[in-house]
MARNU-7740 format. One record per residue (C-alpha): residue in three letters; x, y, z. Coordinates in pm, whole numbers. Layout:
BEGIN
+-----+--------+--------+--------+
! res !     c1 !     c2 !     c3 !
+-----+--------+--------+--------+
! Ala !      X !      Y !      Z !
...
+-----+--------+--------+--------+
***
This chain:
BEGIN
+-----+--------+--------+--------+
! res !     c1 !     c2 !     c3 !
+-----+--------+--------+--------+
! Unk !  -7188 !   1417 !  22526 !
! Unk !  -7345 !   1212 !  22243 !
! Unk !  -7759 !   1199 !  22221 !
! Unk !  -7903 !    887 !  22354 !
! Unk !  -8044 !    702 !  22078 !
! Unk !  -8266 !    417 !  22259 !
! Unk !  -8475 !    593 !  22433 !
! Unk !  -8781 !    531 !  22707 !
! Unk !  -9014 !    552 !  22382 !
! Unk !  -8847 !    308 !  22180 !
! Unk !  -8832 !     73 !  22456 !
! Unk !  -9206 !    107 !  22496 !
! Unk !  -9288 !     34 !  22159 !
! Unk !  -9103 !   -286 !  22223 !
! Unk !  -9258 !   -390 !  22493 !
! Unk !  -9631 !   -300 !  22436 !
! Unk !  -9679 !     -6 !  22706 !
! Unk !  -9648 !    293 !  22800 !
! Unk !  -9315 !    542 !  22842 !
! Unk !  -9476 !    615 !  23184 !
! Unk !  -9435 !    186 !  23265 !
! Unk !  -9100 !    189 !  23089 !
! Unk !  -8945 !    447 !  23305 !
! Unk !  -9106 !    249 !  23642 !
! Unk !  -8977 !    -45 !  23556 !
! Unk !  -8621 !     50 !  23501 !
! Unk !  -8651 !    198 !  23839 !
! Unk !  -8780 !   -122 !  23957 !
! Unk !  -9114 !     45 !  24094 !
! Unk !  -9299 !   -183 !  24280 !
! Unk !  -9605 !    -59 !  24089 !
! Unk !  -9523 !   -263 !  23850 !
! Unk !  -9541 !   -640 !  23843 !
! Unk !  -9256 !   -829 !  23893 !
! Unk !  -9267 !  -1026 !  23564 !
! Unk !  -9355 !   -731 !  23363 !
! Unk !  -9043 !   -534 !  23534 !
! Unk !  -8826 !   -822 !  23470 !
! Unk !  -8917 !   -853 !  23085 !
! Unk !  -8898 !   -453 !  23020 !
! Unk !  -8550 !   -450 !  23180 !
! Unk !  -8471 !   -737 !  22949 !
! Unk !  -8578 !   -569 !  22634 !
! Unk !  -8379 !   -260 !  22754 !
! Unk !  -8067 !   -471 !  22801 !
! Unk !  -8039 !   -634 !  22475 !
! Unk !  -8149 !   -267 !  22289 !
! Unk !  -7812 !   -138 !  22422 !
! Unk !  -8055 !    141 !  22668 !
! Unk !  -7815 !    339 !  22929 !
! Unk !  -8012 !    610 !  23158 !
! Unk !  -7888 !    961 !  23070 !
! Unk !  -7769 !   1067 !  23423 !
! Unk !  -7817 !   1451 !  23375 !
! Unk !  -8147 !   1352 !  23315 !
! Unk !  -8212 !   1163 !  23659 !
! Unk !  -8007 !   1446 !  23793 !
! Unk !  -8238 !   1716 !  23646 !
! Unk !  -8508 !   1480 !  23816 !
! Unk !  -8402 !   1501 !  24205 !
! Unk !  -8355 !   1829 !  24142 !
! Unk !  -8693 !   1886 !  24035 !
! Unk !  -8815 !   1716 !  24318 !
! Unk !  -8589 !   1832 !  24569 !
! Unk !  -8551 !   2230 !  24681 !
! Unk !  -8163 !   2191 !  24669 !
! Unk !  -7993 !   2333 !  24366 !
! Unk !  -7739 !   2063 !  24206 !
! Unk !  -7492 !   2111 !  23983 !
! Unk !  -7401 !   1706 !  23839 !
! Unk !  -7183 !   1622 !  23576 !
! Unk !  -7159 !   1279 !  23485 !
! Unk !  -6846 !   1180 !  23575 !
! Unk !  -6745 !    958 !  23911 !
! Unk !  -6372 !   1015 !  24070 !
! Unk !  -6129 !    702 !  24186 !
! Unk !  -5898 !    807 !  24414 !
! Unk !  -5619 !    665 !  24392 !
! Unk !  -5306 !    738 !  24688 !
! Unk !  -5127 !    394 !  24649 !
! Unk !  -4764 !    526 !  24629 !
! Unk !  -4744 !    271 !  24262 !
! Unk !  -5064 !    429 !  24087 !
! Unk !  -5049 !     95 !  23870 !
! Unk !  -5149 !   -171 !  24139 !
! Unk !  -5489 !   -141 !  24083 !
! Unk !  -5451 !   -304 !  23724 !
! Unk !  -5157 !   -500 !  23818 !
! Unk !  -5247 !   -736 !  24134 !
! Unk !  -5547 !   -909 !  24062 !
! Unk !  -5719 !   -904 !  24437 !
! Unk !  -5713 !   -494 !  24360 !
! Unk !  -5805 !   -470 !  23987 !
! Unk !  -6155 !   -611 !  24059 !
! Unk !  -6262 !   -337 !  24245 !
! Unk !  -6162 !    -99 !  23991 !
! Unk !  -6259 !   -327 !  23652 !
! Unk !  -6606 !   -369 !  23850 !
! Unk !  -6674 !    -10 !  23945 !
! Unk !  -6543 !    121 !  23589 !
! Unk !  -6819 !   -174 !  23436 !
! Unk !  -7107 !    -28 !  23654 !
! Unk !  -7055 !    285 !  23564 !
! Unk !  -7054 !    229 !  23206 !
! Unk !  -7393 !     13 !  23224 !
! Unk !  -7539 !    383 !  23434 !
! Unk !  -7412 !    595 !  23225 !
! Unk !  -7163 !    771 !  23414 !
! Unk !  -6774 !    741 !  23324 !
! Unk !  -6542 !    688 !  23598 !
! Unk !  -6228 !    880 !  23599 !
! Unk !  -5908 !    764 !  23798 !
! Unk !  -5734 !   1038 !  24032 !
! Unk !  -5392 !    938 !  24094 !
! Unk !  -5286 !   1130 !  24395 !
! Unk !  -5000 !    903 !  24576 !
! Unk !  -4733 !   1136 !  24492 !
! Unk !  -4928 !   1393 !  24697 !
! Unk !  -5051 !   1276 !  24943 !
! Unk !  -4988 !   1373 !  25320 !
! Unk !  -5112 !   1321 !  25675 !
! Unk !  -5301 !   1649 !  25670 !
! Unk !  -5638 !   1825 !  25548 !
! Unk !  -5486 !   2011 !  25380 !
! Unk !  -5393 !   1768 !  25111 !
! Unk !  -5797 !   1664 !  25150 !
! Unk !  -5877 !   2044 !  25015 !
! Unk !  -5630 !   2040 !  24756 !
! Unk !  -5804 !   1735 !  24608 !
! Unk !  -6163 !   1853 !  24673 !
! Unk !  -6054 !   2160 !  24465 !
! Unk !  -5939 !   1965 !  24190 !
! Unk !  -6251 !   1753 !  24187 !
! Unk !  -6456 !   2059 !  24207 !
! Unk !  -6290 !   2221 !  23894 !
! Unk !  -6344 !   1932 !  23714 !
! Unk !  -6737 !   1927 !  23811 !
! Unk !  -6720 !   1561 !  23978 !
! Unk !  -6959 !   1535 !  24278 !
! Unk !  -6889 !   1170 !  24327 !
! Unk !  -6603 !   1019 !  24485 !
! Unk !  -6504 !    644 !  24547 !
! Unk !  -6242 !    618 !  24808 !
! Unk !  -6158 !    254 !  24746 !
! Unk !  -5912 !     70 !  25059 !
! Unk !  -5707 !    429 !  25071 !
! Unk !  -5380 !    434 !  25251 !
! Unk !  -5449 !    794 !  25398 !
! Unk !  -5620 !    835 !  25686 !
! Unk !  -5693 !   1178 !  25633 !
! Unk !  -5946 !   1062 !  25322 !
! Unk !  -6159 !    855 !  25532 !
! Unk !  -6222 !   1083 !  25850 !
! Unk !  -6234 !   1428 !  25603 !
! Unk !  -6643 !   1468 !  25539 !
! Unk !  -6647 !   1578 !  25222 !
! Unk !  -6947 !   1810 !  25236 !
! Unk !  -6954 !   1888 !  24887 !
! Unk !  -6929 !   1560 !  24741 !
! Unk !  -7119 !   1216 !  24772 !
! Unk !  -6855 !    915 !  24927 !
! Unk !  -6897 !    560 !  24921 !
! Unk !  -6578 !    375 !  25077 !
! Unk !  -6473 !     15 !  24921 !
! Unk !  -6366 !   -127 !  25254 !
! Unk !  -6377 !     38 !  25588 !
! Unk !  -5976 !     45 !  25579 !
! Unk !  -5831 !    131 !  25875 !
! Unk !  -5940 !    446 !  26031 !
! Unk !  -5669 !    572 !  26232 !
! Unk !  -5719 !    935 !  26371 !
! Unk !  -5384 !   1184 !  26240 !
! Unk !  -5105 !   1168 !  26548 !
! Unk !  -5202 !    819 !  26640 !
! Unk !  -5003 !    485 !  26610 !
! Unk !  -5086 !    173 !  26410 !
! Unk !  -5216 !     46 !  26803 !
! Unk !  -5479 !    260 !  26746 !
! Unk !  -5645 !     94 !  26505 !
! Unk !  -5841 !   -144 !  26788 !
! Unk !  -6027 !    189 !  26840 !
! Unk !  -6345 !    204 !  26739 !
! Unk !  -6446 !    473 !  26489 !
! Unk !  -6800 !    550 !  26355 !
! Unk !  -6863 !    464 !  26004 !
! Unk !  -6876 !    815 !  25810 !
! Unk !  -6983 !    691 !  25458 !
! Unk !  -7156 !    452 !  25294 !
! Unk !  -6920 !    150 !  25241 !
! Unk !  -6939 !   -163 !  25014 !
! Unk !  -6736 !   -456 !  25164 !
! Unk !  -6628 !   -821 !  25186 !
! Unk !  -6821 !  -1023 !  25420 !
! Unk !  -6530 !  -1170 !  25601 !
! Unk !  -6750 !  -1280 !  25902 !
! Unk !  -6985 !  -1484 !  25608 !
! Unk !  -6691 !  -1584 !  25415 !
! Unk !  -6481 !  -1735 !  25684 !
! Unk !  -6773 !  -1933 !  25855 !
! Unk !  -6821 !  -2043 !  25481 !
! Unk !  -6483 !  -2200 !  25451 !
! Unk !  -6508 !  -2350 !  25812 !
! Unk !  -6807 !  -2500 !  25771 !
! Unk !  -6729 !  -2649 !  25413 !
! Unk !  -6327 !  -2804 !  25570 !
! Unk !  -6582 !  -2976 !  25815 !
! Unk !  -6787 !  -3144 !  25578 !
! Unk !  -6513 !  -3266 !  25396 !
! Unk !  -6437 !  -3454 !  25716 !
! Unk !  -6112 !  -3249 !  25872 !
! Unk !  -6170 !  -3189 !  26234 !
! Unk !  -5853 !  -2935 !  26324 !
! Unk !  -5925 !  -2617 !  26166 !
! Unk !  -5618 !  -2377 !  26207 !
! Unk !  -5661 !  -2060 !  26104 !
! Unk !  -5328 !  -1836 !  26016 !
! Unk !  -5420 !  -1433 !  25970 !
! Unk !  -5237 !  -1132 !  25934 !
! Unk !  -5317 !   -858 !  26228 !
! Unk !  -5285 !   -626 !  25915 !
! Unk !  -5614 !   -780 !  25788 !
! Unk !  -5768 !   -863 !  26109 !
! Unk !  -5765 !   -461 !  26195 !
! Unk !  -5878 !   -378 !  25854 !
! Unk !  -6187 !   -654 !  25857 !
! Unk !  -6266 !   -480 !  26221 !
! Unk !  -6185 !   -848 !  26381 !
! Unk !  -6460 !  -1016 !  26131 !
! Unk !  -6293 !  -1305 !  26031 !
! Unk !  -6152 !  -1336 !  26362 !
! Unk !  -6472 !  -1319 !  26529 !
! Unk !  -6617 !  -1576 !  26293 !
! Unk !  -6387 !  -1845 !  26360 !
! Unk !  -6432 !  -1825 !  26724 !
! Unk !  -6780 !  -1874 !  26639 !
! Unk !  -6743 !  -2217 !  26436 !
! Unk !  -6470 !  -2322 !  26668 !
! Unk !  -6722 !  -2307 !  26985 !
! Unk !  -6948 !  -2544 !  26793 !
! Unk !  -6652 !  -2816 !  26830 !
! Unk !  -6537 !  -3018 !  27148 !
! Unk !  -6213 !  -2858 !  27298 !
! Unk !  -6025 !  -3133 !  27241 !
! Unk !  -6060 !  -3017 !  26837 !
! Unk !  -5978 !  -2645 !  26908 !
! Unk !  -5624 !  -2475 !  26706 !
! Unk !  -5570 !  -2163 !  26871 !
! Unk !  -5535 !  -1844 !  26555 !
! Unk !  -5175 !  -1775 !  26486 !
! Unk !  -5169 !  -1418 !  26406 !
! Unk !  -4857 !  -1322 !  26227 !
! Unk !  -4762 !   -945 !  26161 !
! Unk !  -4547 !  -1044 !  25820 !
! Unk !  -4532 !  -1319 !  25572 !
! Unk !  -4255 !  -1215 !  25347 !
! Unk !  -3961 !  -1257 !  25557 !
! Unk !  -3924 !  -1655 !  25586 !
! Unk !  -4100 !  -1878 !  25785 !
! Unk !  -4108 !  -1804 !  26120 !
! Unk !  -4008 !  -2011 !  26421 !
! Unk !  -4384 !  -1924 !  26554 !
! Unk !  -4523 !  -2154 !  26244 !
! Unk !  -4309 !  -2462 !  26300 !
! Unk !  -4388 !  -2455 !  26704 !
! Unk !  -4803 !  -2376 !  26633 !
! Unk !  -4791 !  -2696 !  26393 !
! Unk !  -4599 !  -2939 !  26582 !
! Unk !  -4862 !  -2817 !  26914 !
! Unk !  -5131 !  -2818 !  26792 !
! Unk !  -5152 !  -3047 !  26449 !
! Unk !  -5422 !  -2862 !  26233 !
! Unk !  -5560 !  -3094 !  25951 !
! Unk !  -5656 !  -2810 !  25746 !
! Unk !  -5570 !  -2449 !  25755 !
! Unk !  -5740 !  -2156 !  25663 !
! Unk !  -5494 !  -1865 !  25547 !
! Unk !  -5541 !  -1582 !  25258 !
! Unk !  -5179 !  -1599 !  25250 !
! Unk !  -4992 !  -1833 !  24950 !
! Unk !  -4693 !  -1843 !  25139 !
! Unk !  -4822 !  -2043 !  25417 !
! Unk !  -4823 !  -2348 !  25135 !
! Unk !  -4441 !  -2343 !  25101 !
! Unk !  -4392 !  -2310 !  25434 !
! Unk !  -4591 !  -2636 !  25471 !
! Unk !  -4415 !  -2838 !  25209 !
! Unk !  -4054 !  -2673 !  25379 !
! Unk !  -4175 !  -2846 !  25707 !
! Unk !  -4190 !  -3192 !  25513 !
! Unk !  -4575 !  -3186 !  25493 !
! Unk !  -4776 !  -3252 !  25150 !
! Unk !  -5098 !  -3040 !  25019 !
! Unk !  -5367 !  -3187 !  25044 !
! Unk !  -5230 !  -3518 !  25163 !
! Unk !  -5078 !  -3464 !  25530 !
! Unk !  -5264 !  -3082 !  25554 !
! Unk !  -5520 !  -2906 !  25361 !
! Unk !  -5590 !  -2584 !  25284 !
! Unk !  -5827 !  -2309 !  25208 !
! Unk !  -5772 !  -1985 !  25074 !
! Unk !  -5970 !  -1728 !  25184 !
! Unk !  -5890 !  -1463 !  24866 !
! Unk !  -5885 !  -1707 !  24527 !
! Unk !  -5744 !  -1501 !  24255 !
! Unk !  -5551 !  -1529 !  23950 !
! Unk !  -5203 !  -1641 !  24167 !
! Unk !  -5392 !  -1940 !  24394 !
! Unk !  -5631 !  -2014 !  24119 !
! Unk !  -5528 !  -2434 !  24195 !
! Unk !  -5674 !  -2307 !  24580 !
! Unk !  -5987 !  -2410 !  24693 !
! Unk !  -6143 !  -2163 !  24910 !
! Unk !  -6324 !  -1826 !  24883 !
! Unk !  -6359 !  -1594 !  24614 !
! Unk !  -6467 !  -1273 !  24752 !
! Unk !  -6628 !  -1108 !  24437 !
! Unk !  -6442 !   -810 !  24434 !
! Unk !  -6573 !   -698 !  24079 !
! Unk !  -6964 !   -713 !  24277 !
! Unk !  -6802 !   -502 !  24578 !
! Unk !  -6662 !   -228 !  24314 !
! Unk !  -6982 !   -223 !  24126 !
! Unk !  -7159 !   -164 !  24466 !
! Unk !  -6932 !    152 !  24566 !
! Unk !  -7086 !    317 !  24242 !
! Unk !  -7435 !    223 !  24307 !
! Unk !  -7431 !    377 !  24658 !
! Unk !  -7261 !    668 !  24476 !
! Unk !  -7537 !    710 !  24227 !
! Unk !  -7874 !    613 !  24441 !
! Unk !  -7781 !    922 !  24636 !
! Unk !  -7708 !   1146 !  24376 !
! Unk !  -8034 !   1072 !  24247 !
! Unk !  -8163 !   1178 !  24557 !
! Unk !  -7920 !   1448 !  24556 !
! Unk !  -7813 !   1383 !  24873 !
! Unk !  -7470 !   1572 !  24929 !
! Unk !  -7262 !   1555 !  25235 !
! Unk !  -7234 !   1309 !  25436 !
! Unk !  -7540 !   1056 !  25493 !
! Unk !  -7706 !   1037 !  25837 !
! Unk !  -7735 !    686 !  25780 !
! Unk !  -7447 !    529 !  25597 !
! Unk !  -7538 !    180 !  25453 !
! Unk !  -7285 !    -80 !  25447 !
! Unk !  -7314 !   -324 !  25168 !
! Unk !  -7172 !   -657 !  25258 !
! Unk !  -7073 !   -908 !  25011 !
! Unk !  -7080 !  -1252 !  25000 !
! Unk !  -6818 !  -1438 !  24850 !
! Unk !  -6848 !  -1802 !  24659 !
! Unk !  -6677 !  -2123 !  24712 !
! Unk !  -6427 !  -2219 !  24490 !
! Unk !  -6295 !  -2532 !  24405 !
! Unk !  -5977 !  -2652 !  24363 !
! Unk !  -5685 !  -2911 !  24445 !
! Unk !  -5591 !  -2820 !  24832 !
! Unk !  -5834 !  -2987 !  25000 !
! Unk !  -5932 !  -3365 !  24964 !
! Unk !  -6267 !  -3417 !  24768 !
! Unk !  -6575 !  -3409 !  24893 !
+-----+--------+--------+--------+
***
């Protein structure tokens, strides 16, 4: 590991105070005025400064009577059966790009654990991975949308977790139907804010003068948001006379053709607009005879590089990566290991975005 060059004394020099302020100031102390925080973190930034994190490490310890043994290093699991997704489908790679960026900008280097061609409904496989994480002297694990159960309900006493997405936590020996169950949150999680980004879209398809807002959703996704979105278009949808109501048309796949379910919901119940995160749900539309924007709009409730003409939602995925490691490293600086009394769950909100599916505003 290279010496850090910038250090807190060099950045004090800079900025006219002392190491003692510098250090405060990084850590956003609130002893430390706002304005005089904001313009030593500034300084820092453009000098290229990165915290040594066996330094903070040596730190907790020092205030803590727990022995820790850090190394500097975070683990991304990775159990998708095609280790390569995460770079190659952009709603995936900007968790990864995001969490690889914050770590970088901490000091800490993250370090991708392929594991799909292991992995198995059992503990056992959950050991086998600790061990290998343990050899290699990584204490902290991101365990981003896994596929395995067995990853999410293991607690991983000798590691800190932080979950991207609460996936869906089905208990080993039960079917998919189980899923509706609830299950406590184990970890600290960083997440989209369906519920926010859904009422977003509603609310901005409204103002834009559309008054049938059908909303198309995969059961997939409506498990793994923990009914979210589902909830928060029942919430808009209350706010409007009856008469304007479009029952949701859950669908369980969208890669097999249009189904017969589509072409009987439209002719029903005539949505102006629909809200969908799938792009197939376009063609289907112009298959049916209908034009985009001009007989039916639409709003995408993932924008990413395919549906980049969409308007709709973009749900910040490089912010919710970026998030998974600062959980991660807050509580190893507070070398807290095992698993968290209190998980947080950092929600975040996505943006609107643009684009040609919806008549202007």
């Amino acid at each position: 590991m290279k010496l850090q060059r910038i250090s807190l004394e060099y950045i004090a020099r800079l900025a006219g105070v002392h190491k003692a302020t510098v250090s405060r100031a990084l850590r956003n102390h609130a002893a430390i005025p706002a304005p005089t925080r904001e313009r030593i973190q500034a300084i820092a930034k453009r000098e290229g400064y990165r915290p040594n994190p066996l330094v903070a490490m040596y730190q907790a310890q020092a205030r803590s009577s727990r022995p820790t043994a850090m190394q500097s290093s975070l683990a991304w699991l990775n159990d998708y059966p095609n280790p390569d997704c995460w770079q190659e489908f952009p709603w995936l790679s900007g968790y990864l790009n995001g969490a690889r960026e914050r770590c970088e900008a901490r000091g800490f280097r993250l370090e991708e654990i392929s594991i799909g061609g292991h992995a198995r409904a059992s503990g056992d496989e959950v050991v086998r991975v600790s061990e290998i994480l343990r050899h290699k002297g990584i204490f902290g694990v991101v365990l981003p949308l896994m596929l395995h159960q067995q990853f999410l309900l293991e607690e991983w006493s000798s590691c800190v977790v932080a979950l991207i997405g609460s996936g869906n936590k089905i208990a080993p020996g039960h079917s998919p139907a189980a899923a509706s169950r609830y299950y406590p949150q184990g970890f600290p999680i960083a997440d989209r804010d369906f519920h926010y980004n859904l009422r977003l879209a509603f609310q901005t398809v409204l103002k834009r003068g559309y008054q049938r807002v059908g909303f198309i959703y995969s059961r997939y996704l409506d498990r793994e948001s923990e009914g979210r979105s589902h909830a928060a278009f029942l919430v808009e949808q209350a706010q409007l006379p009856e008469s304007q109501h479009v029952p949701i048309l859950f669908l369980e796949r969208f890669k097999e053709g249009r189904p017969p379910t589509f072409d009987r919901w439209l002719d029903t119940y005539h949505p102006d607009v629909i809200l969908s995160s799938n792009p197939v749900v376009r063609e289907w539309l112009q298959e049916t005879g209908r034009s985009v924007p001009g007989d039916c709009g639409l709003a995408n409730l993932n924008v990413v590089g395919d549906v980049e003409s969409w308007s709709g939602i973009r749900e910040n995925h490089e912010l919710i990566g970026a998030a998974a490691v600062d959980l991660i490293i807050g509580q190893l600086s507070r070398n807290e290991i095992g698993v968290s009394r209190h998980p947080r769950k950092l929600l975040i909100p996505g943006q609107w975005h643009e684009g040609g599916t919806l008549r202007p505003g």
